[in-house]
Backbone and ligand atoms as CSV (ligand in chain L), in Angstrom:
chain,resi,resn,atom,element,x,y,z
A,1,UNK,N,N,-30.266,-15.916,-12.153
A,1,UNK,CA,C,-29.870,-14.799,-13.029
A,1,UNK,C,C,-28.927,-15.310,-14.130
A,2,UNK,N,N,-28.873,-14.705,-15.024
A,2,UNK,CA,C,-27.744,-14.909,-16.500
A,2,UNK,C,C,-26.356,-15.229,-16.053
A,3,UNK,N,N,-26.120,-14.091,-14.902
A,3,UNK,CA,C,-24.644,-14.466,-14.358
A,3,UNK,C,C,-24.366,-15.418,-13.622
A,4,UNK,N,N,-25.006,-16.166,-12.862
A,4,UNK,CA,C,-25.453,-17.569,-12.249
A,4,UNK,C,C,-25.338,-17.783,-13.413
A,5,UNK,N,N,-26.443,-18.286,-13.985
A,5,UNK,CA,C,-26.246,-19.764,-15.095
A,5,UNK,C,C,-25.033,-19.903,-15.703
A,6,UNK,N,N,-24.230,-18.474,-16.462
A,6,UNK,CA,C,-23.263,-18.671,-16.848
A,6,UNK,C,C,-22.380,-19.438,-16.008
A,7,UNK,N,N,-21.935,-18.555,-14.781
A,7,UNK,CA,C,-21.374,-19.031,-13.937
A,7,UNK,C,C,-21.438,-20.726,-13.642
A,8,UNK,N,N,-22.675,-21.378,-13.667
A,8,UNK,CA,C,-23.169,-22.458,-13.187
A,8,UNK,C,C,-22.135,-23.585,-14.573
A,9,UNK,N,N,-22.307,-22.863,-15.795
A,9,UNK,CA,C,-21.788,-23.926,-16.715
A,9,UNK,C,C,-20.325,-24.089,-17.233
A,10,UNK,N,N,-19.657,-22.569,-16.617
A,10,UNK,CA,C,-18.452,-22.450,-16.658
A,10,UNK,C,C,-17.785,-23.604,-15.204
A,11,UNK,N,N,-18.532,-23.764,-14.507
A,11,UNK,CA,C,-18.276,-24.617,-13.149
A,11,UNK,C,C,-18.105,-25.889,-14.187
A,12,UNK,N,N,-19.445,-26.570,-14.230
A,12,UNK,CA,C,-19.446,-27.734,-14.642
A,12,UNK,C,C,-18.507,-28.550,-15.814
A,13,UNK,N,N,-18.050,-27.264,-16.385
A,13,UNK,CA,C,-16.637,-27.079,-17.382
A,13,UNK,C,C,-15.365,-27.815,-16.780
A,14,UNK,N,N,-15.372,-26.941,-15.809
A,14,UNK,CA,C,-13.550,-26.702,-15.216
A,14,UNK,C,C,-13.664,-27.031,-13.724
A,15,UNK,N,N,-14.786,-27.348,-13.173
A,15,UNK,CA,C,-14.647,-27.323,-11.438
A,15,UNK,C,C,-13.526,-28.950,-11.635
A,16,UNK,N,N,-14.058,-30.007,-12.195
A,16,UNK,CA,C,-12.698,-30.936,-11.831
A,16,UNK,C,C,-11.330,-31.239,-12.498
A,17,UNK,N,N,-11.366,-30.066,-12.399
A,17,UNK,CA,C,-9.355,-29.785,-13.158
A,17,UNK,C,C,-8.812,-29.613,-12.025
A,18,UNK,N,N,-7.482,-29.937,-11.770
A,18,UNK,CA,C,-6.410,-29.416,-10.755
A,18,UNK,C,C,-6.761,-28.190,-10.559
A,19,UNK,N,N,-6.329,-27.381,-9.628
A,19,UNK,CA,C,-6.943,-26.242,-9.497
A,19,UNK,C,C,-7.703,-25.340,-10.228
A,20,UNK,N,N,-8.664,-25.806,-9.670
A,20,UNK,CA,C,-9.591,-24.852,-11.315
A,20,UNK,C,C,-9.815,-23.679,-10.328
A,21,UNK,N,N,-9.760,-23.061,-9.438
A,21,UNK,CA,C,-9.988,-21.627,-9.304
A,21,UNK,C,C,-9.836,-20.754,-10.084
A,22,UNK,N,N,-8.338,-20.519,-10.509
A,22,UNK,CA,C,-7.896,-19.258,-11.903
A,22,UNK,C,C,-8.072,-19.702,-12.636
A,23,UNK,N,N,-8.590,-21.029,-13.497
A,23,UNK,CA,C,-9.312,-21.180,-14.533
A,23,UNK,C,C,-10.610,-20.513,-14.806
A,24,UNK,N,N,-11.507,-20.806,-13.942
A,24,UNK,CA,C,-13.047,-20.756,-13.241
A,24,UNK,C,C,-12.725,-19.254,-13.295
A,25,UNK,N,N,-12.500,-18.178,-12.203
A,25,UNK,CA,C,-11.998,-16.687,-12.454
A,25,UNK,C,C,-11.862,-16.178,-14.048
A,26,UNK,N,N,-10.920,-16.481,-14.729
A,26,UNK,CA,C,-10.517,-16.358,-15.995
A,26,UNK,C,C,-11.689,-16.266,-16.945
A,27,UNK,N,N,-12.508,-17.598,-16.528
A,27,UNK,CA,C,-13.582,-17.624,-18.234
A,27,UNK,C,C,-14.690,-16.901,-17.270
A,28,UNK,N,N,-14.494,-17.042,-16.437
A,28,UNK,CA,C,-16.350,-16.200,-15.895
A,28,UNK,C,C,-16.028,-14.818,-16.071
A,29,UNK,N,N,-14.901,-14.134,-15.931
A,29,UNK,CA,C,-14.737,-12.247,-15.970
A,29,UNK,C,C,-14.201,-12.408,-17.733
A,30,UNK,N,N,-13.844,-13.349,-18.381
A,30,UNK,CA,C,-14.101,-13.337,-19.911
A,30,UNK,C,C,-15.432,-13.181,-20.171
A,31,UNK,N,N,-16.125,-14.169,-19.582
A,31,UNK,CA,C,-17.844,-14.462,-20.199
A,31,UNK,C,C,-18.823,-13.218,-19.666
A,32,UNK,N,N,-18.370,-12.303,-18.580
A,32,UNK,CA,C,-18.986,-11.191,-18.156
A,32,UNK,C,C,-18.665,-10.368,-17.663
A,33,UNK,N,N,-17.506,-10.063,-17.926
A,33,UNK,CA,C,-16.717,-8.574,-17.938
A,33,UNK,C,C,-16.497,-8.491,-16.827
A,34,UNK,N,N,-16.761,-8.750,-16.003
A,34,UNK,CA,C,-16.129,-9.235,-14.447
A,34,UNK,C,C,-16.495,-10.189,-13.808
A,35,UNK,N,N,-16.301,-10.733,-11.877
A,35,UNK,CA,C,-16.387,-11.575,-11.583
A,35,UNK,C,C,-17.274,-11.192,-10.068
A,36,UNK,N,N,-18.819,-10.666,-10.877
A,36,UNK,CA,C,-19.859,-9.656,-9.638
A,36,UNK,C,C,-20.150,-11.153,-8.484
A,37,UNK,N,N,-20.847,-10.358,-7.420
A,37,UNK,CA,C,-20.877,-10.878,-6.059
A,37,UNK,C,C,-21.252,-12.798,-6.136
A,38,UNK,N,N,-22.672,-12.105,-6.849
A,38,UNK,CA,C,-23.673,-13.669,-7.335
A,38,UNK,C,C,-22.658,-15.058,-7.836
A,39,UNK,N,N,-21.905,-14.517,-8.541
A,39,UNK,CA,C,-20.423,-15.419,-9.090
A,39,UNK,C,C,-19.870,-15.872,-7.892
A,40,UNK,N,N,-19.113,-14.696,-7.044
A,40,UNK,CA,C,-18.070,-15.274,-6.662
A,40,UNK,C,C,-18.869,-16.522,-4.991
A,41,UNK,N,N,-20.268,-16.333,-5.019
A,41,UNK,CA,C,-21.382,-17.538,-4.331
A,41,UNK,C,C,-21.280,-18.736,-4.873
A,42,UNK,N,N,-21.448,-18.794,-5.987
A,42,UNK,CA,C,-21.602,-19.634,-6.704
A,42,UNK,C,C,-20.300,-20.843,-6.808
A,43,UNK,N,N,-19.319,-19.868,-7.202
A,43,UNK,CA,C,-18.212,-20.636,-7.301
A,43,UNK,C,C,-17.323,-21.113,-5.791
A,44,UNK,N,N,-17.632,-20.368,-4.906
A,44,UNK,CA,C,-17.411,-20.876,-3.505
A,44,UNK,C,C,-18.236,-22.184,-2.847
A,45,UNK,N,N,-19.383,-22.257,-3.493
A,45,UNK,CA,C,-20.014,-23.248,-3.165
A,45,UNK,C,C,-19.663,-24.322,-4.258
A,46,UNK,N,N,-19.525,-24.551,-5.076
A,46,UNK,CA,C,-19.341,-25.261,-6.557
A,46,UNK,C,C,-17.633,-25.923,-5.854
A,47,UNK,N,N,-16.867,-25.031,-5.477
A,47,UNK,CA,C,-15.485,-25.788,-5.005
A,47,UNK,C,C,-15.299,-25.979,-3.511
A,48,UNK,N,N,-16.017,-25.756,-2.965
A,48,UNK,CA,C,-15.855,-25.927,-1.149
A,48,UNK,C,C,-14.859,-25.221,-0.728
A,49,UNK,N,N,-15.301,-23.540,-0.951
A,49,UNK,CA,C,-14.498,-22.797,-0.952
A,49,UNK,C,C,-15.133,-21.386,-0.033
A,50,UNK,N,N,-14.443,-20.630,0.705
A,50,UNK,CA,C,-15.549,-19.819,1.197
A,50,UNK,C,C,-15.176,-18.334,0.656
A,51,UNK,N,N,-16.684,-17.642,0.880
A,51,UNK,CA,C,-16.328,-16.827,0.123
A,51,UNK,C,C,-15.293,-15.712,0.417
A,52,UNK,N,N,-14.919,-15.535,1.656
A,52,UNK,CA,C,-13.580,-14.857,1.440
A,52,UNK,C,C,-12.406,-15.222,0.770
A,53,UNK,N,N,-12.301,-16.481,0.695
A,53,UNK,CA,C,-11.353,-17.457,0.522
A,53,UNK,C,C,-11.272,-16.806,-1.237
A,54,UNK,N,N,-12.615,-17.102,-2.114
A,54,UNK,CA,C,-12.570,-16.879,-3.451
A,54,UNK,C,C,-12.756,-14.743,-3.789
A,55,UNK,N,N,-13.265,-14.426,-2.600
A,55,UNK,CA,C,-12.437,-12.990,-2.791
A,55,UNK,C,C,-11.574,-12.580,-2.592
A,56,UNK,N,N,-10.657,-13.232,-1.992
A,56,UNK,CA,C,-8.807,-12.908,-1.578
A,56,UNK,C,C,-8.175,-13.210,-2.880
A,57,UNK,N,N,-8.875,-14.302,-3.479
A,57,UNK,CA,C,-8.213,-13.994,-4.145
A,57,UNK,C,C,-7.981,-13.131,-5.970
A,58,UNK,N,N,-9.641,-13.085,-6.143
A,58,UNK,CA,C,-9.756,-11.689,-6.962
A,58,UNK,C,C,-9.297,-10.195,-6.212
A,59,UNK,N,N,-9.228,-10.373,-5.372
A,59,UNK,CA,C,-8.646,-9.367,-4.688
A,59,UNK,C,C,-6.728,-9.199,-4.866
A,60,UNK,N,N,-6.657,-10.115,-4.991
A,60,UNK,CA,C,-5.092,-10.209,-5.492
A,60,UNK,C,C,-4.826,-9.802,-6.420
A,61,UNK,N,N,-5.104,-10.828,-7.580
A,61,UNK,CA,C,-5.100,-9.909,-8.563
A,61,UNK,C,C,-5.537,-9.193,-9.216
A,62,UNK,N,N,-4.359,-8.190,-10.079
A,62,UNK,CA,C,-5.434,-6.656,-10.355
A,62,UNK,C,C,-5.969,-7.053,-11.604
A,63,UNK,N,N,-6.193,-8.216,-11.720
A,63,UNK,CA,C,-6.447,-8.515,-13.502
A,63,UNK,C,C,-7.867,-9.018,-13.209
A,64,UNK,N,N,-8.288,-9.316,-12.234
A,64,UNK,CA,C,-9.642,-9.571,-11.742
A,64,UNK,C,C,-10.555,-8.178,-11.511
A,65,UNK,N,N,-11.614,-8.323,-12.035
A,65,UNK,CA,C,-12.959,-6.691,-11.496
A,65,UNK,C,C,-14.195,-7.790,-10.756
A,66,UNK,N,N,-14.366,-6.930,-9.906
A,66,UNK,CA,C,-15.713,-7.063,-8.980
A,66,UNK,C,C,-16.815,-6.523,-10.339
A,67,UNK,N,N,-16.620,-5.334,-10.701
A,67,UNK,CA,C,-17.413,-4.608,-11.382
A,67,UNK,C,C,-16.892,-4.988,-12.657
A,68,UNK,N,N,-18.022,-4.513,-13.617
A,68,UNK,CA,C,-17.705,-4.080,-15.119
A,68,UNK,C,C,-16.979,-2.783,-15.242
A,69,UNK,N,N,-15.525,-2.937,-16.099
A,69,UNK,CA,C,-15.203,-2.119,-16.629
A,69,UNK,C,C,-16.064,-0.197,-16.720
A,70,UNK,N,N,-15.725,0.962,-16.346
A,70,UNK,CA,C,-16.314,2.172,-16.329
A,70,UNK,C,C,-16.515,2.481,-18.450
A,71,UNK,N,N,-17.078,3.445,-18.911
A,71,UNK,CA,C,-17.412,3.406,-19.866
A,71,UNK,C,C,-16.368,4.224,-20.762
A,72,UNK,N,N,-15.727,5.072,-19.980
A,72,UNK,CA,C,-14.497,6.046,-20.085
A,72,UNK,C,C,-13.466,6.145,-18.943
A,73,UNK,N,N,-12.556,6.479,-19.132
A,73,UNK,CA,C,-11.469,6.055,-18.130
A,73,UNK,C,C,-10.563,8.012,-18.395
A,74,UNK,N,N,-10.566,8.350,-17.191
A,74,UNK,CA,C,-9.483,10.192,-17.177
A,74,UNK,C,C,-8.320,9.418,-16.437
A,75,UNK,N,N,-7.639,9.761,-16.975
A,75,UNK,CA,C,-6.533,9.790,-16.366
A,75,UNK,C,C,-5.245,10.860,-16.221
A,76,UNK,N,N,-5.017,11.339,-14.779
A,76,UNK,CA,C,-4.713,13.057,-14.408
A,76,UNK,C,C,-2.767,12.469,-14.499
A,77,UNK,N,N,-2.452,13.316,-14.922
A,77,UNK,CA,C,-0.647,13.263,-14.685
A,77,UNK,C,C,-0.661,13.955,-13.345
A,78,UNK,N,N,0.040,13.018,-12.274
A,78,UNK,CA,C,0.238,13.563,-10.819
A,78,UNK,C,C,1.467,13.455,-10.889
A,79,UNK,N,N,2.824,13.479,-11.627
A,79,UNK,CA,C,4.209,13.578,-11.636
A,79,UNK,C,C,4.451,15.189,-11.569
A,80,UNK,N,N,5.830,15.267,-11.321
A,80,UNK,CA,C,6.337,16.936,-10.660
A,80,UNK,C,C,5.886,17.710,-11.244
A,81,UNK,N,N,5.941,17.932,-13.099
A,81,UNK,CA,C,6.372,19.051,-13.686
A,81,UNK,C,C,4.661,19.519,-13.597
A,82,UNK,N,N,3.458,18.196,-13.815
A,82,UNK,CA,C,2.068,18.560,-13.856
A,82,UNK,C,C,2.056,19.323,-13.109
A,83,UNK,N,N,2.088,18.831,-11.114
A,83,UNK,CA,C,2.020,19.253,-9.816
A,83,UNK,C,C,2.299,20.809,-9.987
A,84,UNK,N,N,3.763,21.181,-10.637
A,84,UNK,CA,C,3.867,22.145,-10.111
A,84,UNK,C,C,3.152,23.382,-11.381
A,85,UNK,N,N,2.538,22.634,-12.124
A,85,UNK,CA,C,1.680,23.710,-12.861
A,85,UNK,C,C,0.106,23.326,-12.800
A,86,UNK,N,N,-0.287,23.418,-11.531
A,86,UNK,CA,C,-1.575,23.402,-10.860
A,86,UNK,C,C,-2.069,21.981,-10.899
A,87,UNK,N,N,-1.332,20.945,-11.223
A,87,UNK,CA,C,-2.008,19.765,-11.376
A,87,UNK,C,C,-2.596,18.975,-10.153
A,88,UNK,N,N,-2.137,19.543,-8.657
A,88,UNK,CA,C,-2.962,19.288,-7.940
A,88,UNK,C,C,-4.211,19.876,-7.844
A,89,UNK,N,N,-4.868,21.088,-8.210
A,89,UNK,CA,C,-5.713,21.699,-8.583
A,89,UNK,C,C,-6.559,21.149,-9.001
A,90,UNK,N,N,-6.328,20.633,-10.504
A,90,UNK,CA,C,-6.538,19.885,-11.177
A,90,UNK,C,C,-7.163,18.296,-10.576
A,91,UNK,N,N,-6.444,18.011,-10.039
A,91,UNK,CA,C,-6.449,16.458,-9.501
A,91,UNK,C,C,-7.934,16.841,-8.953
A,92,UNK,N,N,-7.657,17.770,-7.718
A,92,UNK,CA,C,-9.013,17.885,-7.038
A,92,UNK,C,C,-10.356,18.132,-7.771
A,93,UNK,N,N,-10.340,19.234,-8.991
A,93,UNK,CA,C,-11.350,19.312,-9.545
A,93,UNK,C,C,-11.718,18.323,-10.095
A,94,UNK,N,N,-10.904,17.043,-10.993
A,94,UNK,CA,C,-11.206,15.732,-11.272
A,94,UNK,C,C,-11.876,15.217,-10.567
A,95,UNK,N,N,-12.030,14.940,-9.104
A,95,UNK,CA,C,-12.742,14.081,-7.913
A,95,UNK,C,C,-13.425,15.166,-7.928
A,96,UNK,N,N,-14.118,16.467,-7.598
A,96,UNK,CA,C,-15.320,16.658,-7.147
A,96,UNK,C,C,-15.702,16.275,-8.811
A,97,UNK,N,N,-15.474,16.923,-9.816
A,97,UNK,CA,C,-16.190,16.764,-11.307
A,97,UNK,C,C,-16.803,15.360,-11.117
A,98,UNK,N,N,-16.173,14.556,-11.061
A,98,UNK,CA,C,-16.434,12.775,-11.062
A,98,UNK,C,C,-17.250,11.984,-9.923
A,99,UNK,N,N,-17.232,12.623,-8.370
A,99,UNK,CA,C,-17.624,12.424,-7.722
A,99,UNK,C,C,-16.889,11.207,-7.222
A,100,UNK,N,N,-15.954,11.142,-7.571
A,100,UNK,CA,C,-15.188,9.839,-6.632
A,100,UNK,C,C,-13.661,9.870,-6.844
A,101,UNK,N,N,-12.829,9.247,-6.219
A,101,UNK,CA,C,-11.640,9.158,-5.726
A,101,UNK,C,C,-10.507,8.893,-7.357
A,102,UNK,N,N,-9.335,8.723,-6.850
A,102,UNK,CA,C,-8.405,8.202,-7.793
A,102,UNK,C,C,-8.479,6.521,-6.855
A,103,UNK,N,N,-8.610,5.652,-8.467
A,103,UNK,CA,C,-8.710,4.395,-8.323
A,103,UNK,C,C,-10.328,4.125,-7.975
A,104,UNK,N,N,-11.435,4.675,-7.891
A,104,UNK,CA,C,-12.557,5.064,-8.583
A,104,UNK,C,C,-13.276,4.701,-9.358
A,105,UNK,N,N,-14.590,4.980,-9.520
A,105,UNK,CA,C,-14.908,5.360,-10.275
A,105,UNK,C,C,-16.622,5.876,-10.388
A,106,UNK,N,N,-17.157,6.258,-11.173
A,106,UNK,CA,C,-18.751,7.176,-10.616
A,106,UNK,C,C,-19.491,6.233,-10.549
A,107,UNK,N,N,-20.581,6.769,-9.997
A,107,UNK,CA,C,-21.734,5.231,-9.805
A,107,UNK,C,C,-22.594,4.850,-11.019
A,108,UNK,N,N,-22.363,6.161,-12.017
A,108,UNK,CA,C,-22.997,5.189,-13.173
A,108,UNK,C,C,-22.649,4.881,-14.215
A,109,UNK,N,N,-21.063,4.847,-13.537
A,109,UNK,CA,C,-20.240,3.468,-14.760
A,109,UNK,C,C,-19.907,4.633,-15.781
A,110,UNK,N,N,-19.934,5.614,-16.088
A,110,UNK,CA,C,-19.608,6.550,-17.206
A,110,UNK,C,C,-17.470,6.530,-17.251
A,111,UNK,N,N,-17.188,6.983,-15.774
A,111,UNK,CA,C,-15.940,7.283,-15.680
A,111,UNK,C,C,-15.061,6.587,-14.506
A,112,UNK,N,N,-14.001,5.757,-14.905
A,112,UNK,CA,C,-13.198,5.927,-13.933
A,112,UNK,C,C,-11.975,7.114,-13.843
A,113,UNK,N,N,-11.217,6.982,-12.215
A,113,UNK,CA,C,-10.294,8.731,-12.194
A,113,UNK,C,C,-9.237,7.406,-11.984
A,114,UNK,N,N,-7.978,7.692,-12.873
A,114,UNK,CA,C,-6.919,7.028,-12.372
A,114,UNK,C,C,-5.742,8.142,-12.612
A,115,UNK,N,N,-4.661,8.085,-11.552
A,115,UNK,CA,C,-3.484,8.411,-11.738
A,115,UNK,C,C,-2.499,7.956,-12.837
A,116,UNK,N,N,-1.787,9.094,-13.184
A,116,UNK,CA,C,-0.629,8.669,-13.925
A,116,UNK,C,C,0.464,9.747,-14.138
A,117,UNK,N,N,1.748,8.943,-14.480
A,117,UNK,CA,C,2.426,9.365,-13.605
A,117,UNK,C,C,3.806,10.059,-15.115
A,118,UNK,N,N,3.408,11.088,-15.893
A,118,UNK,CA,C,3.833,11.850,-16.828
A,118,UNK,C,C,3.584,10.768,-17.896
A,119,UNK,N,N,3.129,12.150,-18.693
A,119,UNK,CA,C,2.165,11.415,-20.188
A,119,UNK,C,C,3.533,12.069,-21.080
A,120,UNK,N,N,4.673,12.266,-20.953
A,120,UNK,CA,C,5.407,13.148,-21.862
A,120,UNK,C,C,5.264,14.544,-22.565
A,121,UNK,N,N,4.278,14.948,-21.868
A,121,UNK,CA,C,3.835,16.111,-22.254
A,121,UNK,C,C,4.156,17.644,-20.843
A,122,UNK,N,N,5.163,16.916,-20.416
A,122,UNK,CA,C,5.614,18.391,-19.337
A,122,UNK,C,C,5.611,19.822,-19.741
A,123,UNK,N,N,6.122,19.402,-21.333
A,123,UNK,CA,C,6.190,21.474,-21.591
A,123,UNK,C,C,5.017,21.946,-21.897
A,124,UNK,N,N,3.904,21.003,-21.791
A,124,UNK,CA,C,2.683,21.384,-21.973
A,124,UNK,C,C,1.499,20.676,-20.667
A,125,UNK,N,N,2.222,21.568,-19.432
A,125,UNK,CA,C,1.612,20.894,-18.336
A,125,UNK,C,C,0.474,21.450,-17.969
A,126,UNK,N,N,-0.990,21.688,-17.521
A,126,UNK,CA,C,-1.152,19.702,-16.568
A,126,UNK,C,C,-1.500,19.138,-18.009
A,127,UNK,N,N,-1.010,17.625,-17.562
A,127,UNK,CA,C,-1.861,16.668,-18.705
A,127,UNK,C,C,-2.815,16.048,-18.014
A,128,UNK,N,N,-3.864,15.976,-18.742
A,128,UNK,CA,C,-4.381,14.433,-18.370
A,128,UNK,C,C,-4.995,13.191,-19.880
A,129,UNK,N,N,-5.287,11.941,-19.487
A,129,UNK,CA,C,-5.455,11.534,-20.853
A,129,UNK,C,C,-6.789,11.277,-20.908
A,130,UNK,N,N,-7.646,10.954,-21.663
A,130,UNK,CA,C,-8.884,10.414,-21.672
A,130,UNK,C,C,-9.055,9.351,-22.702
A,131,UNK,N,N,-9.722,8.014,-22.318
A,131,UNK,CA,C,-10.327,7.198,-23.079
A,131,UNK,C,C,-8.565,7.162,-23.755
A,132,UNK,N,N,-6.959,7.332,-23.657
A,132,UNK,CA,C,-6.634,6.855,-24.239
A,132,UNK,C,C,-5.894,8.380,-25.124
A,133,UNK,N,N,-6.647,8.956,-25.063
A,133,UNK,CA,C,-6.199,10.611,-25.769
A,133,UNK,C,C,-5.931,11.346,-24.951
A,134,UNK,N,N,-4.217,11.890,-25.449
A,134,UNK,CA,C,-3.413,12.811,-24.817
A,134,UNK,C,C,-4.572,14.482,-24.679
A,135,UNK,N,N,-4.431,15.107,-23.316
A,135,UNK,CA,C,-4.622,16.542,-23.406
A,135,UNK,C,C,-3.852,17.497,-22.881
A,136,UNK,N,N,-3.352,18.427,-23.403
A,136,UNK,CA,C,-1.996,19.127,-22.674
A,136,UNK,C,C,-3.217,20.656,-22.161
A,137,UNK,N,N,-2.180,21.426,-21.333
A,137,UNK,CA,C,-2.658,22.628,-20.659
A,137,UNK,C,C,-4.289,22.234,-20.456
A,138,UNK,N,N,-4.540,21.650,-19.245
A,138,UNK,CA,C,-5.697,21.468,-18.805
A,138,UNK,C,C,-6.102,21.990,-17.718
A,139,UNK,N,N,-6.809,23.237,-18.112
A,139,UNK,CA,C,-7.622,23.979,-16.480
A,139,UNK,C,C,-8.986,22.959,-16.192
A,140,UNK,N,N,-9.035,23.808,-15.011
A,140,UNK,CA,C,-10.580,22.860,-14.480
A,140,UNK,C,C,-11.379,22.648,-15.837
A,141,UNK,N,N,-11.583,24.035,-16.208
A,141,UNK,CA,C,-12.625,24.518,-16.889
A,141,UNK,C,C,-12.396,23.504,-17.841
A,142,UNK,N,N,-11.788,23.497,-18.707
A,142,UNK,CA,C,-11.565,22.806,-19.943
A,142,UNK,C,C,-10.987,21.108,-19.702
A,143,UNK,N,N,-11.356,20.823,-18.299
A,143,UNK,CA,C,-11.248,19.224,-18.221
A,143,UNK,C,C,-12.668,19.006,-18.133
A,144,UNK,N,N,-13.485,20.239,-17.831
A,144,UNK,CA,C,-15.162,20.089,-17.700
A,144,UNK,C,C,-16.191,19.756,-19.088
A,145,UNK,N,N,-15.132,20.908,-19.792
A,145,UNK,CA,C,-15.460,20.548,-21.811
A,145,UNK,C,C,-15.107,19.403,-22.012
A,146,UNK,N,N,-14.078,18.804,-21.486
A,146,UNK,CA,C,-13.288,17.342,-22.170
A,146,UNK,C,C,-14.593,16.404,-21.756
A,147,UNK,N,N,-14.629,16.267,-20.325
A,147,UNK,CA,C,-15.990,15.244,-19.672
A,147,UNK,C,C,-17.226,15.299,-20.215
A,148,UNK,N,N,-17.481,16.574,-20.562
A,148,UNK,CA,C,-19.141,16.390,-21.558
A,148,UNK,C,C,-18.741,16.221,-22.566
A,149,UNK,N,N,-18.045,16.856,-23.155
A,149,UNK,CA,C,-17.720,16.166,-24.890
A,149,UNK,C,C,-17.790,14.748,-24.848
A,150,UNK,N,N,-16.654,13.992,-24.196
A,150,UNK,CA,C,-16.694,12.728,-23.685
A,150,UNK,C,C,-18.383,11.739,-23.342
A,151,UNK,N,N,-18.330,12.590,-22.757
A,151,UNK,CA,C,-19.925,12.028,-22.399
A,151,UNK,C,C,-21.710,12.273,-23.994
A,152,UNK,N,N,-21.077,13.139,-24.904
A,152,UNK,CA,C,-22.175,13.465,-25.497
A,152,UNK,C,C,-22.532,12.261,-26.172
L,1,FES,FE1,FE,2.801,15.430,-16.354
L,1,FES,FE2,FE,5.143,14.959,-17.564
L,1,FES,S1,S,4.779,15.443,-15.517
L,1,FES,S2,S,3.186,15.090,-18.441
């Protein structure tokens, strides 16, 4: 596959440097937006390494993805002032709307759900942000307009 070969020439690059693991990590989730299963085979075998061994430690850090990046990113304010103006409400309608958890994300890559934790917008609570853009007073309903707009 593409991600193999890449993988295969980013090896032949950097496999005999002093530790080339976080080198090797680094240019392969540069060269393909993350560091998917087929990779992290490749490069376990390429350094005599096993593969838990080279998923512990993308697993470490959070600067490493298994996956590609989601296509849009919500992110719900779960701090007090949201909470106490329905933002748990909120939170929940986010996960059924999305179909998956906080820290998340849907299966076809459209959205991840992440927490966050006051957008500065309390006197205009719940917030949540999208793609990066503030939204103040957010009911279900109108986080449902935000997601298809988002999505058109
Ligand atoms: Fe949500 Fe401040 S607590 S914006």
């Amino acid at each position: 596959t593409p991600a193999i070969a890449a993988t295969a020439r980013i090896l032949a690059r950097l496999k005999d440097q002093p530790g080339p693991l976080l080198p090797v990590l680094h240019a392969v989730q540069h060269e393909l937006g993350c560091i998917p299963a087929s990779a992290v085979q490749t490069i376990a075998e390429a350094l005599n390494l096993s593969r838990a061994e080279v998923h512990g430690v993308i697993t470490f850090y959070p600067h490493f993805r298994s996956e590609p990046p989601a296509r849009h990113k919500l992110e719900v304010c779960r701090a007090e002032s949201c909470q106490a103006m329905g933002g748990d409400r909120l939170a929940d309608h986010a996960r059924e709307a999305l179909g998956c958890d906080f820290h998340g994300r849907t299966p076809d890559g459209n959205f991840s759900l992440e927490p966050v934790y006051c957008l500065g917008l309390c006197a205009q609570s719940p917030a949540v942000m999208i793609d990066g853009r503030p939204q103040a007073r957010v009911t279900p309903e109108k986080l449902d307009r935000l997601i298809a707009r988002t999505l058109e």
